[in-house]
C-alpha positions in Angstrom: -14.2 8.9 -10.8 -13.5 11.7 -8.3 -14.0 11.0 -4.2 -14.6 12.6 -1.0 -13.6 12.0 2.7 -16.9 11.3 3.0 -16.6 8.2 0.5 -13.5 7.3 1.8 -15.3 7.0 5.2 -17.6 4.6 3.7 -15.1 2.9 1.7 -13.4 2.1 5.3 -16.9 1.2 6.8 -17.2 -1.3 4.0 -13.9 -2.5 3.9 -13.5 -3.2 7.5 -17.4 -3.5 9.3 -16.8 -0.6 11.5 -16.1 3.0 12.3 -13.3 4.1 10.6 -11.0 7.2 11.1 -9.5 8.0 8.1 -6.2 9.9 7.6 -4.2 11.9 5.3 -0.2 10.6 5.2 2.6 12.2 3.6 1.8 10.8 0.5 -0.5 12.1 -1.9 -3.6 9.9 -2.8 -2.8 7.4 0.1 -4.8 7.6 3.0 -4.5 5.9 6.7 -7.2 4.0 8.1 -7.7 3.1 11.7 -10.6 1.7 13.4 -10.4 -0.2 16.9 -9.2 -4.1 15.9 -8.3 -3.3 11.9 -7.5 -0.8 9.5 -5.1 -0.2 6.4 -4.2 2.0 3.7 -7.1 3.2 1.0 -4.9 3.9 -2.3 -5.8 6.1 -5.1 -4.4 3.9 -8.1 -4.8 6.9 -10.4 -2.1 8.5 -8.5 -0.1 5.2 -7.6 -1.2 2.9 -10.4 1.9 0.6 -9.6 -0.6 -0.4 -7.2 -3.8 -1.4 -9.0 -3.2 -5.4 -8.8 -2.9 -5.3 -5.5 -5.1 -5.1 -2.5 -8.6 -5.0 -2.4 -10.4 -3.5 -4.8 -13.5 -1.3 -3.9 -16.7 0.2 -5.3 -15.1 3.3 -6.2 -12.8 2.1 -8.9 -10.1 4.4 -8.1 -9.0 3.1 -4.9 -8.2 -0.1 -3.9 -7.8 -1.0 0.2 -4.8 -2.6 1.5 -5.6 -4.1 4.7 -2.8 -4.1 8.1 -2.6 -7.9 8.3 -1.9 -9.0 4.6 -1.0 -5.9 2.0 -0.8 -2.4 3.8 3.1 -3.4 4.3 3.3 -3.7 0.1 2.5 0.2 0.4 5.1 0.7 3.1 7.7 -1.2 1.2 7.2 1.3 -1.8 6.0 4.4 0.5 8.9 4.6 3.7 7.3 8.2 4.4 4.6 6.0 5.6 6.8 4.2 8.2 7.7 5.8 11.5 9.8 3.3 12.6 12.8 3.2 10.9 14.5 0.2 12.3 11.8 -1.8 12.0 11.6 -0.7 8.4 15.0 -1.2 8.0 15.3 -5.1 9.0 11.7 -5.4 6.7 12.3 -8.2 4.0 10.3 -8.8 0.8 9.3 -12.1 2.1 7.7 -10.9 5.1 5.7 -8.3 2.9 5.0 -11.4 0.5 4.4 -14.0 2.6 0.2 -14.2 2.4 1.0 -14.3 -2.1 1.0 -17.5 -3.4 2.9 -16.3 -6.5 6.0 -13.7 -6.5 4.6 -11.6 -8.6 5.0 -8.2 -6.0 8.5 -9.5 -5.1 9.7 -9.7 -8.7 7.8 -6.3 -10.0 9.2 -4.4 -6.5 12.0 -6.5 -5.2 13.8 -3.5 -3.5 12.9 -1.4 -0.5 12.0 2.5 -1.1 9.8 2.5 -3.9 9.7 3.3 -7.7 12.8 5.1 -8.6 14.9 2.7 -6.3 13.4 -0.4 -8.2 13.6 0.6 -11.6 17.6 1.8 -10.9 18.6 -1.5 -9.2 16.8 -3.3 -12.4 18.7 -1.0 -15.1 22.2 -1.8 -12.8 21.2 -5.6 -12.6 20.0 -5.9 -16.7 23.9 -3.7 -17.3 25.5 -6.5 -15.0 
């Protein structure tokens, strides 16, 4: 299923109940959304299916919305290009991005910083240990 800006403007609207400004980052098939008390990441999971069992999941079945308060930081913690804060993301633990899960299953699937290739290097080092 194929989107539009437009979509992904209503996609905000009906993820967050109000006008919605939404953003390309520097990440393909992730996109910022502000609005003026919430907003969040809108995720295509065809691109990033690493993310399809997490955050929301929306009426276009390709992208799922990861709101501020409780999963955009689970993007941030596998995107840094996202983050322009670099000491804050620097002191960011995996149990502050986990800490509205009541299971471990993010921490265990992503438990390093910097996405993807870092996690599946630190696994292959841990499993040669």
């Amino acid at each position: 299923m194929a989107y539009t800006y437009t979509d992904l403007i209503d996609i905000g609207i009906d993820m967050w109940r109000e006008g919605v400004e939404v953003r390309k980052t520097n990440v393909d098939g992730i996109f910022k959304c502000i609005t003026n008390g919430h907003g969040g990441y809108l995720v295509d999971i065809e691109k990033h299916p690493e993310l399809k069992k997490y955050g929301w999941s929306t009426y276009n079945k390709q992208i799922n919305a990861f709101e501020e308060d409780y999963e955009a930081l689970k993007v941030e913690w596998l995107y840094p290009l996202l983050v322009n804060n670099e000491e804050w993301y620097n002191n960011l633990t995996i149990d502050e991005v986990i800490r509205y899960e009541t299971n471990n299953k993010f921490k265990s699937e992503f438990p390093h910083k910097g996405g993807l290739e870092v996690n599946r290097n630190n696994k292959d080092t841990e499993e040669s240990l």
